[in-house]
TORKOL-4160 file (C-alpha; in steps of 0.2 Angstrom, whole numbers, padded with zeros to 4 digits, m for minus):
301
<pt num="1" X="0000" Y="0000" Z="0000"/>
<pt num="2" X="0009" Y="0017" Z="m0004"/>
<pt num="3" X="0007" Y="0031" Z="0006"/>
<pt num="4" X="m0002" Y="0046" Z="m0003"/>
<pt num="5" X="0003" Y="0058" Z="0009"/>
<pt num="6" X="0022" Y="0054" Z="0009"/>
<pt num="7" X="0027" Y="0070" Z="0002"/>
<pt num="8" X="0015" Y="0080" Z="0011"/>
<pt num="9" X="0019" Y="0087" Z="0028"/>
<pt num="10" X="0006" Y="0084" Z="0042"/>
<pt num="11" X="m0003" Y="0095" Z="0051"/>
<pt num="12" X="0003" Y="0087" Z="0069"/>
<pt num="13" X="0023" Y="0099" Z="0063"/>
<pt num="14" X="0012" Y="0114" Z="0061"/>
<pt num="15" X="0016" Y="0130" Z="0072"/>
<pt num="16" X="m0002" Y="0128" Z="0075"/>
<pt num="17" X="0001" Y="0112" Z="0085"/>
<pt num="18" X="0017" Y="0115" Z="0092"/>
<pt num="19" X="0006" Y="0128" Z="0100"/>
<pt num="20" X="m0007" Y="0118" Z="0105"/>
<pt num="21" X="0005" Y="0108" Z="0114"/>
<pt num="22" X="0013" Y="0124" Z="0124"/>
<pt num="23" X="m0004" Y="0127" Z="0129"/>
<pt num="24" X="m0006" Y="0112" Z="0138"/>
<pt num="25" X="0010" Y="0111" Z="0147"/>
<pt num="26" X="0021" Y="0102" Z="0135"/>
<pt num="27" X="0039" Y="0109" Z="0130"/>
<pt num="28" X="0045" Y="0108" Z="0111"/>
<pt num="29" X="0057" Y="0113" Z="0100"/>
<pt num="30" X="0064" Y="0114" Z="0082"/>
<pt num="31" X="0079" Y="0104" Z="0077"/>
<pt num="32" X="0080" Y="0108" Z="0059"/>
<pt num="33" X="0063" Y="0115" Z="0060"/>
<pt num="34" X="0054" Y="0097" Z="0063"/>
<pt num="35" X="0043" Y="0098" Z="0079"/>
<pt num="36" X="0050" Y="0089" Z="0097"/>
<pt num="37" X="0039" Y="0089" Z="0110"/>
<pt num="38" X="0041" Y="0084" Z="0128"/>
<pt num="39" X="0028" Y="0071" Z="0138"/>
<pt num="40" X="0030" Y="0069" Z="0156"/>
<pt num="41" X="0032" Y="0052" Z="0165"/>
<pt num="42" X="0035" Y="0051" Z="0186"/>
<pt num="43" X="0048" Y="0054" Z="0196"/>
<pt num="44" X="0055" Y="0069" Z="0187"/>
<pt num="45" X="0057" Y="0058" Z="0169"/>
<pt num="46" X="0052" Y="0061" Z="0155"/>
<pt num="47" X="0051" Y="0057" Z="0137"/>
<pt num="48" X="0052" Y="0068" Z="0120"/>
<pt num="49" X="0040" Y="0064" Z="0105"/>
<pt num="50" X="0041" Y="0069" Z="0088"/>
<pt num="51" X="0025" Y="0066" Z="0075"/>
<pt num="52" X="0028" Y="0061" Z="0058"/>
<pt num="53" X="0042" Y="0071" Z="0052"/>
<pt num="54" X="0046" Y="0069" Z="0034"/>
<pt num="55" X="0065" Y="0069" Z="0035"/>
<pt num="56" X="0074" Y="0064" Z="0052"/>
<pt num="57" X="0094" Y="0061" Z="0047"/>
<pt num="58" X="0107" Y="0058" Z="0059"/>
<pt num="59" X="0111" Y="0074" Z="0061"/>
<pt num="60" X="0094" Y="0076" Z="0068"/>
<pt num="61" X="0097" Y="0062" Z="0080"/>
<pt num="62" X="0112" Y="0068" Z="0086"/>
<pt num="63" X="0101" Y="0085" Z="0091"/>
<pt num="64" X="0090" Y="0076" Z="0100"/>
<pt num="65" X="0101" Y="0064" Z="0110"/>
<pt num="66" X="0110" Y="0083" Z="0117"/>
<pt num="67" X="0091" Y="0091" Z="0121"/>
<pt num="68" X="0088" Y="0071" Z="0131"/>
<pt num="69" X="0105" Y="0075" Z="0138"/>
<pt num="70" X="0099" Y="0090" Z="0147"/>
<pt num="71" X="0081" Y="0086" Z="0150"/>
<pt num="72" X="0084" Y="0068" Z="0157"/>
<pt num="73" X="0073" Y="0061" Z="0145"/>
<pt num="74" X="0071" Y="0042" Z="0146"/>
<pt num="75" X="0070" Y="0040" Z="0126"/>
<pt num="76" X="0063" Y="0046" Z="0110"/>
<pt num="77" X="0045" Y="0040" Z="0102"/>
<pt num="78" X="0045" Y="0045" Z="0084"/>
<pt num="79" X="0028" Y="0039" Z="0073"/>
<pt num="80" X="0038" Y="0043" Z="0057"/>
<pt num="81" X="0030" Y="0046" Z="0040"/>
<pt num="82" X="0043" Y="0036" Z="0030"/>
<pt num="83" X="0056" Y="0022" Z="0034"/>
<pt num="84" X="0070" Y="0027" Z="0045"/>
<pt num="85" X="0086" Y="0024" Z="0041"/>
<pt num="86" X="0094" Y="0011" Z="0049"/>
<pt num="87" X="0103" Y="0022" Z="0065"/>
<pt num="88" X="0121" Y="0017" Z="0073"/>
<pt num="89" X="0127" Y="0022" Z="0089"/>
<pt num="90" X="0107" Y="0019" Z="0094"/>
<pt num="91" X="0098" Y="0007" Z="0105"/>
<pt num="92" X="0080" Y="0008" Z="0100"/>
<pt num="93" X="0067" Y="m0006" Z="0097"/>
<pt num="94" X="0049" Y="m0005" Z="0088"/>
<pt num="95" X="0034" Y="0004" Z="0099"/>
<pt num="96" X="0016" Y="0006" Z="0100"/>
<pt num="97" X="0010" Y="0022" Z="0093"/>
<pt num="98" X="0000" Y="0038" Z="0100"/>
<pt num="99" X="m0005" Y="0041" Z="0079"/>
<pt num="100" X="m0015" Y="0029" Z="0070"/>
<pt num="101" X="m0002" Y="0017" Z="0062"/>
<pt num="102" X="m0014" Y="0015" Z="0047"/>
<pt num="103" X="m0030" Y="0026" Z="0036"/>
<pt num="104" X="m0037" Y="0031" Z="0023"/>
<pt num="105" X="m0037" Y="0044" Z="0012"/>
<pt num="106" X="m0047" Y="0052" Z="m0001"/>
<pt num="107" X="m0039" Y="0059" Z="m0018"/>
<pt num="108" X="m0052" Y="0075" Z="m0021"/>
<pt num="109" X="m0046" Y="0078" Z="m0038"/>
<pt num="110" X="m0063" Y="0069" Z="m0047"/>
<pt num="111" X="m0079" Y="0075" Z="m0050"/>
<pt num="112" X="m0094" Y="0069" Z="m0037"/>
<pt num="113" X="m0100" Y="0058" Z="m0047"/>
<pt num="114" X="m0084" Y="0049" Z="m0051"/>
<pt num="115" X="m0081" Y="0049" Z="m0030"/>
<pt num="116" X="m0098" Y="0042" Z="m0027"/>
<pt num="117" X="m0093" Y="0030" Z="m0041"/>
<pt num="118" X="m0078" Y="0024" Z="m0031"/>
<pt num="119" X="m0090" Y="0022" Z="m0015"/>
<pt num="120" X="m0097" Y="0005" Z="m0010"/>
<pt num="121" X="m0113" Y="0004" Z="m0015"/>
<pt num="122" X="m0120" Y="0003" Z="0003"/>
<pt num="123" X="m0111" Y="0019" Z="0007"/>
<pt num="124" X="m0120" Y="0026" Z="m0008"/>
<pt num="125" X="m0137" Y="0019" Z="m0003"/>
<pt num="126" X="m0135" Y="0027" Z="0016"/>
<pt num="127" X="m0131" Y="0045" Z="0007"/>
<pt num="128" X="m0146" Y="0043" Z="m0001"/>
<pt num="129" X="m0155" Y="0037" Z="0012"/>
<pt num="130" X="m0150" Y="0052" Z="0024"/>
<pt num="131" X="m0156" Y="0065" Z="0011"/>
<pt num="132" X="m0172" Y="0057" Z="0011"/>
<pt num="133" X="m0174" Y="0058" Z="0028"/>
<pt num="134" X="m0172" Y="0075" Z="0026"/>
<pt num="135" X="m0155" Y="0072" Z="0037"/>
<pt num="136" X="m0145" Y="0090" Z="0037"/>
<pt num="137" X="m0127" Y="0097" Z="0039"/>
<pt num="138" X="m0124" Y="0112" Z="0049"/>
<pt num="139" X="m0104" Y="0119" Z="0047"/>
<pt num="140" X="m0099" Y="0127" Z="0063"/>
<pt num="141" X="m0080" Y="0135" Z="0058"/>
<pt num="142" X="m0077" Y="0144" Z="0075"/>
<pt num="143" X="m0086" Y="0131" Z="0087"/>
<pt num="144" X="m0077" Y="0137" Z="0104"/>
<pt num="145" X="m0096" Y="0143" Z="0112"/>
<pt num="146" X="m0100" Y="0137" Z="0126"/>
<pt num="147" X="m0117" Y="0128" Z="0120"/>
<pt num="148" X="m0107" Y="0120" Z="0105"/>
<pt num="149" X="m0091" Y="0113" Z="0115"/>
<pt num="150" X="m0104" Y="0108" Z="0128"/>
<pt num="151" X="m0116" Y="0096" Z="0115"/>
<pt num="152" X="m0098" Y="0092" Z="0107"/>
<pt num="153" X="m0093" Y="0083" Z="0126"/>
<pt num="154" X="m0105" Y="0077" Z="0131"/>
<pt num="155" X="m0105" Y="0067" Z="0114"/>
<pt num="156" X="m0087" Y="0061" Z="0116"/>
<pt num="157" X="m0093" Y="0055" Z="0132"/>
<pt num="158" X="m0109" Y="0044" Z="0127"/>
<pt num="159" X="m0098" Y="0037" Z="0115"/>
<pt num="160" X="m0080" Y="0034" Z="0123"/>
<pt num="161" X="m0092" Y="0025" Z="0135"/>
<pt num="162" X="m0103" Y="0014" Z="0124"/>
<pt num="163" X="m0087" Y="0014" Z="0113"/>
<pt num="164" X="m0075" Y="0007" Z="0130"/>
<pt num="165" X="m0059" Y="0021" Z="0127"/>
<pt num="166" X="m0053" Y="0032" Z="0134"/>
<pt num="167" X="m0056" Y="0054" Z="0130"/>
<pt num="168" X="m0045" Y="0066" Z="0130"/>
<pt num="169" X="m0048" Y="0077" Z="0146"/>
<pt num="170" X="m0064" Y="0093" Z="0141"/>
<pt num="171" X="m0051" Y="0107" Z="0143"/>
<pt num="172" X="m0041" Y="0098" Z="0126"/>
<pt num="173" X="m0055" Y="0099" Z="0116"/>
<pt num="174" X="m0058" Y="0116" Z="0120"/>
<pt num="175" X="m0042" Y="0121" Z="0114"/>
<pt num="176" X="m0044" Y="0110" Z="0099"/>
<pt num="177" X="m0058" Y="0121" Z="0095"/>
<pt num="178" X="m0051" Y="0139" Z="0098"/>
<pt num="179" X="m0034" Y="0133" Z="0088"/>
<pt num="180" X="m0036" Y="0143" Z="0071"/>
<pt num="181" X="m0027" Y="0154" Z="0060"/>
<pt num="182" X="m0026" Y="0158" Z="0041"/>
<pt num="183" X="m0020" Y="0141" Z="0039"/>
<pt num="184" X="m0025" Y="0131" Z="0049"/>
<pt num="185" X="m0044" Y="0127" Z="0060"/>
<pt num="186" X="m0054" Y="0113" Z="0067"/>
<pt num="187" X="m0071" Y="0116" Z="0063"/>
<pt num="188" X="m0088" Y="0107" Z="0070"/>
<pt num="189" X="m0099" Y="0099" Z="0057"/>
<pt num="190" X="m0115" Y="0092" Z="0065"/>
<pt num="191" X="m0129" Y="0081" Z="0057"/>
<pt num="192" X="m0147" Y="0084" Z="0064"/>
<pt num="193" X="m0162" Y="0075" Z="0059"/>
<pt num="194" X="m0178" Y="0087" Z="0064"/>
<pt num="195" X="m0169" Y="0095" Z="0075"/>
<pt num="196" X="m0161" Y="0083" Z="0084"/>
<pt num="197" X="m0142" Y="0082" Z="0082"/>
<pt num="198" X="m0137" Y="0063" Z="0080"/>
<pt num="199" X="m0117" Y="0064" Z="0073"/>
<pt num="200" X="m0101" Y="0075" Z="0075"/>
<pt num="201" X="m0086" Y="0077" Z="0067"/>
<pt num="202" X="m0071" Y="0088" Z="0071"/>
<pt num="203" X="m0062" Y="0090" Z="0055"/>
<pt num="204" X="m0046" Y="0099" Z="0054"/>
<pt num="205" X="m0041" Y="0111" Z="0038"/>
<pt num="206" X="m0024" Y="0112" Z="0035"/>
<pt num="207" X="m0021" Y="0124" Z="0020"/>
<pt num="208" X="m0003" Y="0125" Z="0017"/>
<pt num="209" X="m0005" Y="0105" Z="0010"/>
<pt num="210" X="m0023" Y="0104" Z="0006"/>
<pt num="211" X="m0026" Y="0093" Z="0018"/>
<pt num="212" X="m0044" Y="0089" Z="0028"/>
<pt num="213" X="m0044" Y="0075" Z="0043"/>
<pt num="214" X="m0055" Y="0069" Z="0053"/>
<pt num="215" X="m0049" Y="0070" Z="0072"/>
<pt num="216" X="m0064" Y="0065" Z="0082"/>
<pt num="217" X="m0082" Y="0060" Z="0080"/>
<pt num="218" X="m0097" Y="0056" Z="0091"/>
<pt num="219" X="m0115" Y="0051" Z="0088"/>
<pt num="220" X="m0127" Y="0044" Z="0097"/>
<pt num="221" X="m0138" Y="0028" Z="0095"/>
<pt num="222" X="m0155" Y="0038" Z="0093"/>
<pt num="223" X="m0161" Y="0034" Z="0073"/>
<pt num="224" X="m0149" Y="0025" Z="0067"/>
<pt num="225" X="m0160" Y="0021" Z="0053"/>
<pt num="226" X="m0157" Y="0039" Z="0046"/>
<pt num="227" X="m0139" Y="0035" Z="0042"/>
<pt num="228" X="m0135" Y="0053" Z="0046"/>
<pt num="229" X="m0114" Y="0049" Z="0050"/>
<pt num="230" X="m0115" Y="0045" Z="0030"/>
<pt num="231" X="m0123" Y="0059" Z="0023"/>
<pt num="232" X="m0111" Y="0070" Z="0037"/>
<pt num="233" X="m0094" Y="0063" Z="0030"/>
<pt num="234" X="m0103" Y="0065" Z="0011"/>
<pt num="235" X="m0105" Y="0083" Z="0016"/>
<pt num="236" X="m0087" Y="0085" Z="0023"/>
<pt num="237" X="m0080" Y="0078" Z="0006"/>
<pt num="238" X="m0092" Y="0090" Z="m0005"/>
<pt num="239" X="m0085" Y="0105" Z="0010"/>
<pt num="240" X="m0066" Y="0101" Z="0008"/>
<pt num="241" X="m0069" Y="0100" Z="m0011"/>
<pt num="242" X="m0076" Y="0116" Z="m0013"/>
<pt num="243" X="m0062" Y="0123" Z="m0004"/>
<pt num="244" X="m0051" Y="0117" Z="m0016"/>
<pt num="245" X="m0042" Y="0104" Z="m0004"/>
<pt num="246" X="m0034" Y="0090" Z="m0013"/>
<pt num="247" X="m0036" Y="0074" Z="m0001"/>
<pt num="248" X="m0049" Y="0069" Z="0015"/>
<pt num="249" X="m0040" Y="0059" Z="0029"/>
<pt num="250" X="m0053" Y="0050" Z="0039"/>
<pt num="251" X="m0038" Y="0045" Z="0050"/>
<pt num="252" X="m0037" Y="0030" Z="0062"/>
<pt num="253" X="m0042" Y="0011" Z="0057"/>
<pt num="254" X="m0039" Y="m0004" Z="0063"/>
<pt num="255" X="m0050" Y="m0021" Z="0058"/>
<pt num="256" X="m0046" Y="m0029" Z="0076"/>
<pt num="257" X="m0050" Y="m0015" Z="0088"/>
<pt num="258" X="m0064" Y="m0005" Z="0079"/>
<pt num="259" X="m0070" Y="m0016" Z="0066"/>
<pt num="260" X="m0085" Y="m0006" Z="0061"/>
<pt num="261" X="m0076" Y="0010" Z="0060"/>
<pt num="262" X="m0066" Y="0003" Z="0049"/>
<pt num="263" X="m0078" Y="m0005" Z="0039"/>
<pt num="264" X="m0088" Y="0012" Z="0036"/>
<pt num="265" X="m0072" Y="0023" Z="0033"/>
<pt num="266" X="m0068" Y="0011" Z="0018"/>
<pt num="267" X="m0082" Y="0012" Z="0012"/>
<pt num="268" X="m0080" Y="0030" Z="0005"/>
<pt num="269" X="m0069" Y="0025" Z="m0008"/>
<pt num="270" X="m0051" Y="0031" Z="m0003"/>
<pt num="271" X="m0035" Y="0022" Z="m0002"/>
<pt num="272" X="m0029" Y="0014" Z="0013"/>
<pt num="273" X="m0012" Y="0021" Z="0019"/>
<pt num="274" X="m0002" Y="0012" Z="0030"/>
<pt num="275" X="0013" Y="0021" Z="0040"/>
<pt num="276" X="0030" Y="0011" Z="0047"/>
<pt num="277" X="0031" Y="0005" Z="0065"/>
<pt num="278" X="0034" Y="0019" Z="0080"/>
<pt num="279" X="0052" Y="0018" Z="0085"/>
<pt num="280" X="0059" Y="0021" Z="0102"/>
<pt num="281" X="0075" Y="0028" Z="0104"/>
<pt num="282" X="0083" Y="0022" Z="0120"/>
<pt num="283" X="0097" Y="0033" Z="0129"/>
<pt num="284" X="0091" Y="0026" Z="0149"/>
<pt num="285" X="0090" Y="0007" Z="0145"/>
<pt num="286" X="0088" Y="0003" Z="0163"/>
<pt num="287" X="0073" Y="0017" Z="0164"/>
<pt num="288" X="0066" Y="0012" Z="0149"/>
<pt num="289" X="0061" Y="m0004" Z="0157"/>
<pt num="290" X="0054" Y="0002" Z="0171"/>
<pt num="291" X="0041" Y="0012" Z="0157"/>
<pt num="292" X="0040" Y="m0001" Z="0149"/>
<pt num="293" X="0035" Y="m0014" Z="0164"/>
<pt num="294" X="0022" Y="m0001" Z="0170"/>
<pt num="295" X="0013" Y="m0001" Z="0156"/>
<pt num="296" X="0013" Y="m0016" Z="0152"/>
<pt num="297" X="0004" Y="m0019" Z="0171"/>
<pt num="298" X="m0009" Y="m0005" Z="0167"/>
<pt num="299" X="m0013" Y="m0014" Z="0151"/>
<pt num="300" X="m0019" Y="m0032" Z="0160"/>
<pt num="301" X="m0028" Y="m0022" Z="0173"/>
C-alpha cells in the first residue's frame, strides 16, 4: 500500500500544533525546523516525541540525544511518515504508537460523481438514504461557544463509554476548538435530523497541504436508521472539495479494535495508507524498562 501523503507534511509539525501543545503544558522545540515535543512520566522523567516528520537524518538524532541530555529524557518516540534509516550508535526497538499506524485517504481531484462511483454501494445507498430523511449538515468554523463545545462533550462522552476508550480530558478539546489561524482550523460539522443532532465530526483544515482530517467524532444511538454519519462525512468531502483541498483523511483504522469504523471509513472509496512501526530511541536502557514494565501492568488491569 503506498502512502499518498508521503510528500506531504502533516498538520501534527504545524506551528499551530506546536502551539497547542505549549498550551497544555508540554515543552517543544525545532531541530532543523521538525517539531519535538516533551511528555512527562513520574519521578522527574520524561520522554520527547516527535509526530511524523518527513525527513529525520542523523544529524537530527544527534540534536535530540543533546536536548535528552539536558532534559533527562528516558527515550525518543517517533511515529515517522517514512522508513528510518537504519541508525548506529542507537539502542532503539519497535513501539506502540499515539498516531494511527494505518487510514485512509481520499484523492479530491474527481468530480462527485466519479467519488460516489468509487464508494461502495451501501455507502451510496445510506447517502441517499439520509437526504431522504431530510437528514441536514450544519458547518460550525469557530465552534469554541460554550453551548457547542458543551453538546460536542457530552457526545465524546456517550460514545467513549458505549465505545470502551478512553477521551481526552474537556479542557483539550476546547483548545482544539479555539486553535485557528489563516492556515489552519478545526471546525464542527454536526448532522441533525428534525432538530435533533445525531453525529459529530471535528475536522481539521490544513491549507498549506490541502489537507482535511477527521480528528474526532461522536454520535449517538438515537435513529440509526437515518444513516445521518453517511450523509455528514458525504457533506465533509463536498465542504473540503469546494475549498479546493486535494485529499480527506478520515484518519485512524484498525480491523481488530474497531472493526465497524473501519468498515464504514472504507467504504467512502479512498485508499488505505499504512505508515511504518513507531520507533523508540533508548538513551536510559535501565529506565526504559521500568516504562516499559508499568505499562505493560496498566494494560492487563
Amino acid at each position: 500500500m503506498q502512502n499518498i501523503l508521503k510528500n506531504i507534511s502533516s498538520f501534527l509539525q504545524s506551528p499551530e500544533w506546536e502551539k497547542l501543545q505549549n498550551s497544555v503544558g508540554r515543552k517543544t522545540w525545532r531541530i532543523n525546523d521538525i517539531l519535538l515535543i516533551q511528555h512527562r512520566l513520574p519521578l522527574g522523567f520524561n520522554y520527547l516525541y516527535c509526530p511524523r516528520p518527513q525527513t529525520a537524518e542523523e544529524v537530527f538524532f544527534a540534536q535530540v540525544r543533546e536536548v535528552a541530555r539536558l532534559e533527562n529524557s528516558v527515550f525518543l518516540k517517533t511515529d515517522p511518515a517514512h522508513e528510518l534509516a537504519i541508525l548506529t550508535g542507537y539502542k532503539y526497538k519497535n513501539s506502540s504508537s499515539l498516531q494511527p499506524q494505518k487510514t485512509t485517504v481520499l484523492e479530491l481531484q474527481k468530480t462527485k460523481e466519479e467519488l460516489l462511483g468509487r464508494m461502495h454501494e451501501k455507502t451510496r445507498y445510506n447517502i441517499r438514504l439520509a437526504e431522504k430523511h431530510g437528514v441536514e449538515v450544519k458547518i460550525f468554523q469557530h465552534p469554541s461557544s460554550s453551548a457547542k463545545s458543551n453538546l460536542f462533550w457530552n457526545f465524546i462522552l456517550k460514545t467513549a463509554k458505549r465505545a470502551g476508550f478512553s477521551p481526552h480530558v474537556r479542557s483539550y478539546y476546547d483548545k482544539l476548538f479555539a486553535l485557528n489561524s489563516e492556515s489552519f482550523s478545526n471546525e464542527l460539522f454536526l448532522a441533525e435530523f428534525r432538530g435533533e443532532v445525531l453525529a459529530m465530526a471535528l475536522i481539521n483544515f490544513y491549507r498549506p497541504v490541502l489537507v482535511a482530517t477527521y480528528l474526532h467524532g461522536a454520535s449517538v444511538r438515537e435513529h440509526k436508521e437515518v444513516m445521518a454519519s453517511y450523509l455528514l462525512h458525504w457533506r465533509v468531502i463536498e465542504e473540503t472539495k469546494k475549498r479546493g483541498f486535494s485529499f480527506y483523511d478520515f484518519w485512524g483504522m484498525d480491523e481488530k479494535k474497531w472493526p465497524g469504523v473501519t468498515r464504514f471509513k472504507s467504504g467512502f472509496g479512498g485508499e488505505a495508507v499504512v505508515y511504518p512501526p513507531t520507533l523508540d530511541v533508548i538513551y536510559r536502557p535501565w529506565w526504559y524498562k521500568v516504562y516499559s514494565l508499568v505499562k505493560k501492568l496498566k494494560k492487563l488491569k
